[in-house]
C-alpha positions in Angstrom: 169.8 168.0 40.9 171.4 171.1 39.3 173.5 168.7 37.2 170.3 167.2 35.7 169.0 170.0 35.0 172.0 171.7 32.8 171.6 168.0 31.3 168.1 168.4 30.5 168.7 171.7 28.8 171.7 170.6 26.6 169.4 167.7 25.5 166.8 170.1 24.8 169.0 172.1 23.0 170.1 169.0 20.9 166.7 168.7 19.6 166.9 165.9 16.4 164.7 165.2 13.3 164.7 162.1 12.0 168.3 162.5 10.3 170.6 164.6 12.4 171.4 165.7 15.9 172.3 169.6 15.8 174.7 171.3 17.6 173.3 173.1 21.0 171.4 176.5 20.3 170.9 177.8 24.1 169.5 181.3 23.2 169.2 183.4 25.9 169.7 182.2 28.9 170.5 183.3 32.8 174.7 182.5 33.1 174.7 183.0 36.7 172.6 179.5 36.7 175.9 177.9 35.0 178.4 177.2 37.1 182.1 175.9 36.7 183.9 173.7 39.0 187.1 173.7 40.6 189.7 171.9 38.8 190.0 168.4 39.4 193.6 166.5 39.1 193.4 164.2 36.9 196.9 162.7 35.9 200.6 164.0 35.7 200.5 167.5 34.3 196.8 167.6 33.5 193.1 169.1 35.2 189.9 168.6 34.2 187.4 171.1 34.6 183.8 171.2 34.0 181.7 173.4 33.3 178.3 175.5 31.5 176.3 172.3 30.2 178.5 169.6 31.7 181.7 169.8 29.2 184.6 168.3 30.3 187.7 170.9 29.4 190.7 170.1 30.7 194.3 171.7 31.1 198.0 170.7 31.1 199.9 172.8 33.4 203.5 173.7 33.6 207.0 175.9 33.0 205.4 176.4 29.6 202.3 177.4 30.6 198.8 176.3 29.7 197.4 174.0 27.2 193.4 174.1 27.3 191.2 171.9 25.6 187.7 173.3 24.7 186.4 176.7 25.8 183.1 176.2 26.7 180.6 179.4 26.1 181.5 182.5 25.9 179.7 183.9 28.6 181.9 181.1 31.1 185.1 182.7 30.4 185.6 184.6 33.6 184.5 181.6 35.2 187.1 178.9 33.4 190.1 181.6 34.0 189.1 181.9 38.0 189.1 178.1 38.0 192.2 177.7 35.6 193.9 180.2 38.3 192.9 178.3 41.2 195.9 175.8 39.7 198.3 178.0 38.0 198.8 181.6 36.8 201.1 181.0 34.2 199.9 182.3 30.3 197.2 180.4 28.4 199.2 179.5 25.2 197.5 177.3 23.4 193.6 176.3 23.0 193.0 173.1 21.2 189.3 172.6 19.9 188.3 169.0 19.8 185.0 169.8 17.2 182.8 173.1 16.7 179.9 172.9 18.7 179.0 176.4 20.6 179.4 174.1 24.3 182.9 173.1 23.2 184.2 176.1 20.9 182.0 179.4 21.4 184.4 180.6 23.9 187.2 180.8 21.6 186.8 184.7 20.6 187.7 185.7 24.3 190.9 183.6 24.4 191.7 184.9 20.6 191.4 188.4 21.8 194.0 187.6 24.8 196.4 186.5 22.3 195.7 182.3 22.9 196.6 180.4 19.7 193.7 178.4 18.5 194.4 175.1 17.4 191.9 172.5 16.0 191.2 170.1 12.4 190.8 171.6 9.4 186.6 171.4 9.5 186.6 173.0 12.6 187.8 176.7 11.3 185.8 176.0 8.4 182.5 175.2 10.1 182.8 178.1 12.5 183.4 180.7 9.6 180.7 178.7 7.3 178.6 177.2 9.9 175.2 175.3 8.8 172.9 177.2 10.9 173.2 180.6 12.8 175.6 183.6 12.8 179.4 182.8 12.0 182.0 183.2 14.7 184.1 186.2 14.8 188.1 186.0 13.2 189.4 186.2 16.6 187.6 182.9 17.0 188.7 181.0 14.5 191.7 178.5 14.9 194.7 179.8 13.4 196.8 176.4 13.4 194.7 173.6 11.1 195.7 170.3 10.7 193.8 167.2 8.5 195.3 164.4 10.5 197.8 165.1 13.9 199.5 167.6 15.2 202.1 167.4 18.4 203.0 169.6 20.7 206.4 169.4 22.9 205.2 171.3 26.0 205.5 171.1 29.5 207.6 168.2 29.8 205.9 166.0 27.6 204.5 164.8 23.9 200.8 166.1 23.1 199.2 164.4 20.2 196.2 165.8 18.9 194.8 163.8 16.3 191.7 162.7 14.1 190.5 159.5 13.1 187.5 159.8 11.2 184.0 161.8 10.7 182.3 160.9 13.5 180.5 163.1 15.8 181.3 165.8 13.2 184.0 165.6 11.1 186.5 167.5 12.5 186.6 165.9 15.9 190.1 165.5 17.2 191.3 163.8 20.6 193.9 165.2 22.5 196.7 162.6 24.3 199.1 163.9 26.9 201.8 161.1 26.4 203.7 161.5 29.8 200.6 162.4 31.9 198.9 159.2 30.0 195.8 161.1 29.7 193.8 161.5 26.6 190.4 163.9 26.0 188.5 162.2 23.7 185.9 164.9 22.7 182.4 164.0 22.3 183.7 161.1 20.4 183.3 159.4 23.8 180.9 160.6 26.1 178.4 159.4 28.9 175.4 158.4 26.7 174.3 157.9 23.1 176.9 159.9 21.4 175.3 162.5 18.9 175.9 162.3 15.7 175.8 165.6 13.6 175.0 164.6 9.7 175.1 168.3 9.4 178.4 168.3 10.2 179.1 165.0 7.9 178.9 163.2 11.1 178.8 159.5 11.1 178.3 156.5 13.8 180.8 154.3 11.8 183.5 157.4 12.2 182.6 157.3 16.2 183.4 153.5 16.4 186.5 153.8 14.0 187.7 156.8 16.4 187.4 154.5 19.2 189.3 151.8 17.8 191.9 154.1 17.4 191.9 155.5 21.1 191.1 151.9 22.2 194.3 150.9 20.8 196.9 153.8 21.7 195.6 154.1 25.4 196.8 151.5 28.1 194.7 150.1 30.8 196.1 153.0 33.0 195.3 155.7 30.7 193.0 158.3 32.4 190.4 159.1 29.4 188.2 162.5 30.0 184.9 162.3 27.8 183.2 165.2 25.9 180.4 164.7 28.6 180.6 162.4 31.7 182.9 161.1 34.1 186.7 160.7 34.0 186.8 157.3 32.6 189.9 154.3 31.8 190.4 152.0 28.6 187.5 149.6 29.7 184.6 151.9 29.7 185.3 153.2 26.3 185.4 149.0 25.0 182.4 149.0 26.5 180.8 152.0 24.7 182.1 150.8 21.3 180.3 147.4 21.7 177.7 149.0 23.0 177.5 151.2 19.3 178.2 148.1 17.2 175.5 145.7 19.0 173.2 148.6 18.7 174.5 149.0 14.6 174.4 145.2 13.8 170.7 145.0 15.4 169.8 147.9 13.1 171.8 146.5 9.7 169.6 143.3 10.1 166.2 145.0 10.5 167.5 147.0 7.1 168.0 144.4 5.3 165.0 142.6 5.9 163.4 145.8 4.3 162.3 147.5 7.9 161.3 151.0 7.6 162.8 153.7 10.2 159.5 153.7 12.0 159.3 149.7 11.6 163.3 149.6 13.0 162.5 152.1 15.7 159.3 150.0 17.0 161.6 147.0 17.3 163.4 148.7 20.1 167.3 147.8 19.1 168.6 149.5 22.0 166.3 147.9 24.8 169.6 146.2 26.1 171.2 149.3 26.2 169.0 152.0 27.1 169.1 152.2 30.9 172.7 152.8 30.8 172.7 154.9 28.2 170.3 156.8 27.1 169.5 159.8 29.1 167.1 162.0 28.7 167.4 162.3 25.3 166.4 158.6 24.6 167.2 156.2 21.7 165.5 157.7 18.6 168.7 159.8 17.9 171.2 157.0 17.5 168.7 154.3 16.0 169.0 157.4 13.1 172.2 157.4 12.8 172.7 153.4 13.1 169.8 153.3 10.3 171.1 156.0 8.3 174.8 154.2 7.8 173.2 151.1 7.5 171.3 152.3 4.3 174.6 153.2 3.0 174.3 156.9 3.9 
């Protein structure tokens, strides 16, 4: 029940006009309601942890230390070290970003200030100097290693790629793929429903399914893939969540071009075959947007 409620709140939070998604705005709100799990093993080197509104971080673990991916608010730092501690005590090294949304990056400034190099895509330290809305993060915050395409790390035994595709959920959305522990994060490129799609952040739906191509075809069928939001997940469940965005796109692209308007395209219920998997609380209207959006050429 807690679970659903954290999810209700971060949906909330995402609250969408007719053109965008935003990223989550939680205000004010009680921390000691948000609480982070115990590390879960995942595969080979790496943990997943979860955490404040449901984000998935995880961590590779090893001689050289600690790679983390995402840092969740702020206010769950204490919270992420205890878990991160229930595995390992050895330094946090390096924090890779996978976009710039507050669940997934506000945290940053306390692992700057412990001397954690930031990593992420180029956007990403742009966006949370220059963000579109609200205050901007602090310098300790911001990534000091960019990249526009893929970096690798050669850490703890094994190759890390970290790597972006295409604008998708914003446009600096990396995955993260732990060669030898064959796990990848995918960032909220993947999640467990209708992905959002932040046009503030030049997000686009055809960037989420050309992401997924990508992951689709670099990750095996044994490949453990972590989601932005959701469960721990293999090669099969993110097929089925790129068909699921291209039947949802190609049902939209017709009612476009037979001159539907987005309320005309929204009464004709394109998702109804996918809806009870997907849609959580935050329903369909989001990702009809998006799919109508690109399919006007925009």
């Amino acid at each position: 029940m807690k679970i659903l409620v954290l999810l209700a709140m971060l949906v909330s939070a995402l609250a969408t006009s007719v053109s965008a998604q935003v990223q989550p705005n939680m205000g004010t709100q009680n921390w000691d309601d948000f609480v982070v799990a115990s590390p879960e093993h995942v595969a080979g080197n790496i943990y997943k942890v979860v955490g404040g509104v449901i984000v998935n971080m995880a961590f590779s673990v090893g001689e050289d230390g600690i790679i983390l991916v995402d840092s969740n608010f702020q206010d769950l730092t204490g919270q992420i070290i205890a878990a991160i501690r229930e595995v390992s005590d050895k330094p946090i090294r390096f924090l890779i970003d996978t976009h710039s949304h507050a669940d997934h990056a506000d945290g940053n400034v306390s692992f700057g200030e412990t001397g954690t190099i930031i990593v992420a895509h180029d956007a990403v330290r742009a966006q949370l100097a220059n963000p579109p809305r609200g205050e901007a993060a602090a310098a300790l915050a911001l990534p000091v290693v960019t990249f526009p395409e893929q970096v690798n790390f050669h850490f703890n035994g094994e190759e890390v790629e970290a790597f972006h595709v295409a604008a998708g959920h914003t446009d600096g959305d990396i995955m993260v793929y732990f060669k030898g522990s064959d796990v990848i994060h995918m960032g909220d490129v993947f999640v467990g429903h209708y992905p959002i799609i932040d046009t503030s952040r030049d997000g686009h739906i055809l960037g989420v399914i050309e992401s997924l191509n990508v992951a689709i075809e670099k990750v095996s069928d044994n490949t453990k893939i972590i989601p932005g939001h959701g469960d721990v997940a293999v090669r099969e469940d993110v097929i089925e969540f790129r068909d699921m965005l291209l039947g949802i796109y190609g049902s939209v692209n017709s009612l476009v071009a037979e001159g539907k308007s987005l309320q005309q395209v929204i009464a004709a219920r394109p998702t109804s075959n996918y809806d009870a998997k997907w849609a959580g609380p935050q329903g369909s209207r989001g990702i009809i947007s998006a799919a109508y959006n690109a399919a006007r050429g925009e």
